[in-house]
ZAMI-666809 format. One record per residue (C-alpha): z, x, y; residue in one letter; residue number from 0. Coordinates in Angstrom, 1 decimal. Layout:
// ZAMI-666809
<node><up>Z</up><east>X</east><north>Y</north><aa>A</aa><i>NUM</i></node>
...
//
This chain:
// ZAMI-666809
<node><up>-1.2</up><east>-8.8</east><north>11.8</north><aa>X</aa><i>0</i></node>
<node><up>-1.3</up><east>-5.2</east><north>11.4</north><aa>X</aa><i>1</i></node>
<node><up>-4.3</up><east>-3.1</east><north>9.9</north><aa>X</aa><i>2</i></node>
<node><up>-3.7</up><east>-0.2</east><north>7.9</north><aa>X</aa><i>3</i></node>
<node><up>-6.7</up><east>1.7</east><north>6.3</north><aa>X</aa><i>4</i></node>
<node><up>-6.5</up><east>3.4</east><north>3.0</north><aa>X</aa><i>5</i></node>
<node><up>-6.0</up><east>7.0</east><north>4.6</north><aa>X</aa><i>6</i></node>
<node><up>-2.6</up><east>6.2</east><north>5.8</north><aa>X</aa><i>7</i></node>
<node><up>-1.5</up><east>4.2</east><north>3.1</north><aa>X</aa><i>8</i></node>
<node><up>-2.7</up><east>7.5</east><north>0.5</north><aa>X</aa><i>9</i></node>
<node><up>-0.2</up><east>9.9</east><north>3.2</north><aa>X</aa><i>10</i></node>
<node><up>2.9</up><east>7.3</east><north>3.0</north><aa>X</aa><i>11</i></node>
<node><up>2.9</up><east>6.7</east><north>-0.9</north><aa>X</aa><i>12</i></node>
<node><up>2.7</up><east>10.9</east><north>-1.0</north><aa>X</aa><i>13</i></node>
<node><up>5.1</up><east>11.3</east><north>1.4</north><aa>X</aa><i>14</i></node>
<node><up>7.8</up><east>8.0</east><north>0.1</north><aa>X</aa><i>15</i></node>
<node><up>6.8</up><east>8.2</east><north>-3.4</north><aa>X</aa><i>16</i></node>
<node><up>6.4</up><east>12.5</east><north>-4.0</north><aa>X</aa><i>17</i></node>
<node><up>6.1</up><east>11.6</east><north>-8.1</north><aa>X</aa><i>18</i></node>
<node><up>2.8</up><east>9.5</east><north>-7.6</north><aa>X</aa><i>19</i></node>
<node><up>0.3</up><east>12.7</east><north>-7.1</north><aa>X</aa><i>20</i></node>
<node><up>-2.7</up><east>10.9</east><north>-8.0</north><aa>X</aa><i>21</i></node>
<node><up>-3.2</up><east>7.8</east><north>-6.1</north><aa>X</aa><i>22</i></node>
<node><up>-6.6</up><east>6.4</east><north>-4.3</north><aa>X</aa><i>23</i></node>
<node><up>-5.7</up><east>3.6</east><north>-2.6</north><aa>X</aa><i>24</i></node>
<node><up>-9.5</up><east>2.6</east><north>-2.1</north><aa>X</aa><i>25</i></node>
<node><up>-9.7</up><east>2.8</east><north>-6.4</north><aa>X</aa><i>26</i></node>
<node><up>-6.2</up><east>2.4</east><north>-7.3</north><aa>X</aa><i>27</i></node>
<node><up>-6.1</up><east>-1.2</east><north>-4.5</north><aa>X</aa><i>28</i></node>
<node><up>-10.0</up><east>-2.5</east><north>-5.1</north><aa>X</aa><i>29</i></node>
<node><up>-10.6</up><east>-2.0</east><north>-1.1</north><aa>X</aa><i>30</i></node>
<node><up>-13.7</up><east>-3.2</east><north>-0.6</north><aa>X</aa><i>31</i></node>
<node><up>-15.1</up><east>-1.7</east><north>2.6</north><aa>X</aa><i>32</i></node>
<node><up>-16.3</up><east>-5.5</east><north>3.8</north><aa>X</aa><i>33</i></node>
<node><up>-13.3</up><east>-7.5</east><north>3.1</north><aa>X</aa><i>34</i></node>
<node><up>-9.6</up><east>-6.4</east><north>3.7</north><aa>X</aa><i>35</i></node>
<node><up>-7.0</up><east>-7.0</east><north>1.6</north><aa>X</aa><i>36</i></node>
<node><up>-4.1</up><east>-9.7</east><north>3.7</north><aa>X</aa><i>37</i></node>
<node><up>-0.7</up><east>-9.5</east><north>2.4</north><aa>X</aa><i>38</i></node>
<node><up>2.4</up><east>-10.4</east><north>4.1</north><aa>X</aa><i>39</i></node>
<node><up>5.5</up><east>-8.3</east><north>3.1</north><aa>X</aa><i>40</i></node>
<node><up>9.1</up><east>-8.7</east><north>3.5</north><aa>X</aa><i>41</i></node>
<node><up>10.6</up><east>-5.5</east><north>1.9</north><aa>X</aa><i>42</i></node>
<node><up>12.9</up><east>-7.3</east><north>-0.4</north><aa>X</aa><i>43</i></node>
<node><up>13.8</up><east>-7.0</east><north>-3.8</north><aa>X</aa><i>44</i></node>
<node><up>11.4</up><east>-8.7</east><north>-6.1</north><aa>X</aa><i>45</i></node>
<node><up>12.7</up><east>-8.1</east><north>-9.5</north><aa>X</aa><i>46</i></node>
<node><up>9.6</up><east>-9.3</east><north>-11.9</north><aa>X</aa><i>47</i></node>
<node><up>7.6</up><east>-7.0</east><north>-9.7</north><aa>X</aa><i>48</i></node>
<node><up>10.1</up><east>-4.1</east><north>-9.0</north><aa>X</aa><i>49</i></node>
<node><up>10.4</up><east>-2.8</east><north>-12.7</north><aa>X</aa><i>50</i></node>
<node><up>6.1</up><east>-3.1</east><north>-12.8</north><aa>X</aa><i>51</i></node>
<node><up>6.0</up><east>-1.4</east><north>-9.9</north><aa>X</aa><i>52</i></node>
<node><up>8.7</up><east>1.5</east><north>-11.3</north><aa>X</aa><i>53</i></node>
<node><up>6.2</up><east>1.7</east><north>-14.6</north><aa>X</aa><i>54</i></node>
<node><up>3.2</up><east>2.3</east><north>-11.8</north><aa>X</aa><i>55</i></node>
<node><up>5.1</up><east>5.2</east><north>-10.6</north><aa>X</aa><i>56</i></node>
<node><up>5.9</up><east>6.4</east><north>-14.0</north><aa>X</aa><i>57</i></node>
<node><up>2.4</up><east>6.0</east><north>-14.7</north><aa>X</aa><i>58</i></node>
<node><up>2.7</up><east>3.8</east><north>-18.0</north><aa>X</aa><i>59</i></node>
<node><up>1.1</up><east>1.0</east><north>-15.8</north><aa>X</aa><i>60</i></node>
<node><up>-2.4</up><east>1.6</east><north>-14.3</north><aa>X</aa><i>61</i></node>
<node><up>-2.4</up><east>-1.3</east><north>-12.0</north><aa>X</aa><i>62</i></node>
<node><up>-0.3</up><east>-2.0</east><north>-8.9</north><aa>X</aa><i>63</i></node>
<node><up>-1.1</up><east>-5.1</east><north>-5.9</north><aa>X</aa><i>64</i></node>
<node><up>-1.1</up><east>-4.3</east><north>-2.4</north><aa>X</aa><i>65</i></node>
<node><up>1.8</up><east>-6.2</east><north>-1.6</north><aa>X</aa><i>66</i></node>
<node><up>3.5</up><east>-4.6</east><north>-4.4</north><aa>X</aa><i>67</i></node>
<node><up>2.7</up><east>-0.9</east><north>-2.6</north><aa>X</aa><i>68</i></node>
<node><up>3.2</up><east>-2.1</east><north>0.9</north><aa>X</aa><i>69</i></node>
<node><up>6.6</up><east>-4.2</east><north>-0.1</north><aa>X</aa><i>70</i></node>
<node><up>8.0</up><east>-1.3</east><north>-1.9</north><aa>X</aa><i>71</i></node>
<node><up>6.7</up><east>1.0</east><north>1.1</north><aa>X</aa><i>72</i></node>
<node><up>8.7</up><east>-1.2</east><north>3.4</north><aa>X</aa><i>73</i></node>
<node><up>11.9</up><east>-1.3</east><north>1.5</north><aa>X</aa><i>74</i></node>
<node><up>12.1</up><east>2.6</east><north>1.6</north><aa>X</aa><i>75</i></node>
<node><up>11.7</up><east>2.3</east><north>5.3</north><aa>X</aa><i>76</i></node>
<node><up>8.2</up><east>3.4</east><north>5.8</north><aa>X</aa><i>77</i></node>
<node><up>6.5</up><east>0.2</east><north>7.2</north><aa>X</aa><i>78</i></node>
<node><up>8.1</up><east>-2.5</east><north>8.9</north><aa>X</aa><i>79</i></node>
<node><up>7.6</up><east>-6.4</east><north>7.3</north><aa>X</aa><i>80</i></node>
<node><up>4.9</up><east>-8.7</east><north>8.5</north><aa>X</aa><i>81</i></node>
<node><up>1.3</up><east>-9.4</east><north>8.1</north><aa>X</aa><i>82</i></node>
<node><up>-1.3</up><east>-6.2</east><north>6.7</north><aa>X</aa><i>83</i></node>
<node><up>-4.9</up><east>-6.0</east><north>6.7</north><aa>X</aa><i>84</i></node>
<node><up>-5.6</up><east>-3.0</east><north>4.4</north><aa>X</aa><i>85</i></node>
<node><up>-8.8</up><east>-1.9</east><north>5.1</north><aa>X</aa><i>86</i></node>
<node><up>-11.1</up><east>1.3</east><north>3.8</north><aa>X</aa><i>87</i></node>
<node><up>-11.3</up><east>3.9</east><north>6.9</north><aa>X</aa><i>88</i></node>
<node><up>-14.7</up><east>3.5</east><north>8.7</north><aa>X</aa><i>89</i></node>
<node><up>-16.2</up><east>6.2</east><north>10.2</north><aa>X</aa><i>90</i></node>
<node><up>-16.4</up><east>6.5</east><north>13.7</north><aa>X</aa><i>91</i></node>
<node><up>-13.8</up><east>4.1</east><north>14.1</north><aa>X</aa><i>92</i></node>
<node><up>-9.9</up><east>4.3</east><north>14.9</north><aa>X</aa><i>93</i></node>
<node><up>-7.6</up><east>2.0</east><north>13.0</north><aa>X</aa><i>94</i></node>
<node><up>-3.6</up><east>1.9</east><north>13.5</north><aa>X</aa><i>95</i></node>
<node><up>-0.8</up><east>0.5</east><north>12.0</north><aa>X</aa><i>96</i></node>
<node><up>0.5</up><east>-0.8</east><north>15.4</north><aa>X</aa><i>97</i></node>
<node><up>-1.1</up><east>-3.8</east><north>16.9</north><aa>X</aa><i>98</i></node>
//
């Protein structure tokens, strides 16, 4: 499993997804800062979730799942598939999206 914290997830969407200016992934996700979010992603097509997930962007749709971010994410190329732990960034400590 790999852990990603909300700080590099914020720089990827802005970076992959230029039209989504106002994103939070700690709001926008419901990161709690005691309890990661686990998704495992595949980067695939999911087409009840894709066109969702195109209104997010758009922003007629205020909600979006992790898995939907980070499977979109890895589809453009950005991530690689496999287990997450999306986490809140905790002072003081280092987190990676290598393990």
């Amino acid at each position: 499993m790999k852990i990603i914290d909300d700080a590099e997830i914020e720089r990827l969407v802005r970076h992959v997804f230029p039209r989504k200016r106002a994103f939070s992934a700690a709001t926008d996700l419901h990161l709690n800062a005691h309890r990661p979010v686990v998704t495992f992603i595949h980067g695939g097509p999911d087409p009840f979730l894709d066109q969702q997930f195109e209104s997010w962007l758009e922003g007629s749709t205020i909600f979006v799942s992790a898995y939907q971010l980070l499977n979109q994410l890895c589809r453009a190329g950005a991530l690689p598939p496999g287990g997450y732990a999306v986490t809140r960034r905790q002072f003081g400590r280092y987190t990676s999206i290598g393990a």
